[in-house]
C-alpha positions as CSV (number, residue, x, y, z in Angstrom):
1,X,-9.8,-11.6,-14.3
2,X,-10.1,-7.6,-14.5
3,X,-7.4,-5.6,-13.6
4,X,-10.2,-4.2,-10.8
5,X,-10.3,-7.5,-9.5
6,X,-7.3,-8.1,-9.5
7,X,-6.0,-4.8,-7.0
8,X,-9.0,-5.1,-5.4
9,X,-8.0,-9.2,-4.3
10,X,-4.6,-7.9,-3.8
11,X,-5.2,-5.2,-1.3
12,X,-8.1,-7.8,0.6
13,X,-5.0,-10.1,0.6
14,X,-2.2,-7.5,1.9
15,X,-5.9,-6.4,4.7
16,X,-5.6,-9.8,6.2
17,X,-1.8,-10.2,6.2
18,X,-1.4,-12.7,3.3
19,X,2.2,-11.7,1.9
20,X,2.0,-14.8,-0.4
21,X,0.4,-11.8,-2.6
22,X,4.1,-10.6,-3.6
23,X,5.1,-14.0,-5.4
24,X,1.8,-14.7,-6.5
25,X,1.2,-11.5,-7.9
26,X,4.6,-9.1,-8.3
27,X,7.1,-9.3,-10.6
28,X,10.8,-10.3,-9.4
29,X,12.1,-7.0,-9.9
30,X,8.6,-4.8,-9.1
31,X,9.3,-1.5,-9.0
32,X,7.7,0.2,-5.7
33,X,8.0,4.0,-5.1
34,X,6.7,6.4,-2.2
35,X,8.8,9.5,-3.2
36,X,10.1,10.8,0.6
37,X,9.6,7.7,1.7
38,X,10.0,4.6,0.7
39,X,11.8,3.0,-2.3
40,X,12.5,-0.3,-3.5
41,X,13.2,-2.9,-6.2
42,X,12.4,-6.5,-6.2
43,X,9.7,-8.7,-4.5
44,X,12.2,-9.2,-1.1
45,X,12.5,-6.0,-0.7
46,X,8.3,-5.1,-0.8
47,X,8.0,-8.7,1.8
48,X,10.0,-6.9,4.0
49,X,8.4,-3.7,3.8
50,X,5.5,-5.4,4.2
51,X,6.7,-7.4,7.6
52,X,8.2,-4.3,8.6
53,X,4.5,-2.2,8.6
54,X,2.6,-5.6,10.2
55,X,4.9,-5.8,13.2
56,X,4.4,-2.1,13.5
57,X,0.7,-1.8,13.1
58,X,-2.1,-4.2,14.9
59,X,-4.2,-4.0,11.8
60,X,-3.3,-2.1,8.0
61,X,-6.2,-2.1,5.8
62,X,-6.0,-0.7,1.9
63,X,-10.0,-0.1,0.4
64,X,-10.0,1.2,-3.2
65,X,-12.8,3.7,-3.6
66,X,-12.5,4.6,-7.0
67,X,-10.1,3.5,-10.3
68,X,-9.1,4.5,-13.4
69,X,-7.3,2.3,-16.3
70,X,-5.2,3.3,-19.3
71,X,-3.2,0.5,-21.3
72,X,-1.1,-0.7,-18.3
73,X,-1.8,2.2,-16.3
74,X,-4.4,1.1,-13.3
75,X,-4.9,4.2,-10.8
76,X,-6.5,3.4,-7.4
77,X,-7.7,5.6,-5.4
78,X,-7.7,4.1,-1.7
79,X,-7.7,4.9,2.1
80,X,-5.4,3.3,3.9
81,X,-6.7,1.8,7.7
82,X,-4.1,1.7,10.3
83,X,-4.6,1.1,14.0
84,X,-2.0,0.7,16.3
85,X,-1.5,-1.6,18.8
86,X,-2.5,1.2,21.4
87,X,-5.6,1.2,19.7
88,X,-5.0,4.6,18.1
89,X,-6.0,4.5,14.7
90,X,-5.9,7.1,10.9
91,X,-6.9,6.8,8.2
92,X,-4.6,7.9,5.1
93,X,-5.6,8.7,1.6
94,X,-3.7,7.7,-1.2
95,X,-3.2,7.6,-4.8
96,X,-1.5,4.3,-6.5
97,X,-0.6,3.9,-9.9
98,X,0.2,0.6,-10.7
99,X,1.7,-1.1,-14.0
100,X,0.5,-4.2,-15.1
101,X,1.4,-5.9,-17.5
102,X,0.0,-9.3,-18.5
103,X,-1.6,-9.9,-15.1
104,X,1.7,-9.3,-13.2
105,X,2.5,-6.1,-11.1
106,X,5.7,-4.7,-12.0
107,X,5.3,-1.2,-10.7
108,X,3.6,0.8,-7.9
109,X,3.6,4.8,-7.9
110,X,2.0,5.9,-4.6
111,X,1.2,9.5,-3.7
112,X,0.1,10.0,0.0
113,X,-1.1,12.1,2.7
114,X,2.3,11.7,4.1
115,X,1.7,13.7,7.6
116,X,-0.9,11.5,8.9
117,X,0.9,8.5,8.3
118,X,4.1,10.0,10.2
119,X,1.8,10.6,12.8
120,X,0.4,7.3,12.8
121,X,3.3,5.8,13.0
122,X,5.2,7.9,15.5
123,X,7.6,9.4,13.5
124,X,6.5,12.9,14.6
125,X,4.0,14.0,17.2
126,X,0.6,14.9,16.7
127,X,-0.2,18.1,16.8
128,X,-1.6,19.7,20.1
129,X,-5.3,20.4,20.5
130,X,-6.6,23.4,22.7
């Protein structure tokens, strides 16, 4: 299996809600980094996160549009689908750079559009429209 299919199966995965993804997939220790946001060590760690953004959101939906690779360097390029359970719903853009190495992700690198998402979620308020 390619290193594209294998993101690509891992976000369809993570789309419908199947967590098994981080033990079939991660490594124990996976290193997972959103610099002002999130970060964590270890494949409990990412479940959690992972529980913590499905309770929050009625549907999260990653889509890779583009990718580059370099040794164990894969970059995704990808838009993030939330909606709420209000119905509200964003997208977010976002950069990933994962490391893989021998099928197994042991890193993610994610660079995001970081306002949307706080408005999304509620941590601040959107802005006002005239």
């Amino acid at each position: 299996m390619s290193n594209v299919d294998r993101v690509n199966e891992a976000y369809a995965r993570y789309s419908r809600r199947d967590f098994g993804i981080v033990d079939d997939t991660f490594s124990e220790d996976i290193d997972w980094r959103l610099p002002g946001l999130v970060e964590l060590s270890g494949r409990a760690a990412v479940r959690e996160l992972f529980e913590t953004l499905a309770s929050q959101f009625a549907s999260h939906t990653i889509t890779m549009q583009d990718s580059v690779e370099s040794g164990n360097d894969f970059v995704a390029f990808v838009t993030h689908s939330f909606t709420r359970h209000d119905g509200e719903a964003a997208d977010v853009l976002a950069v990933h750079r994962w490391t893989i190495e021998d099928g197994t992700f042991t890193a993610l690198y994610e660079i995001a559009d970081s306002m949307t998402f706080m408005i999304i979620s509620g941590q601040i308020p959107a802005p006002a429209h005239a």
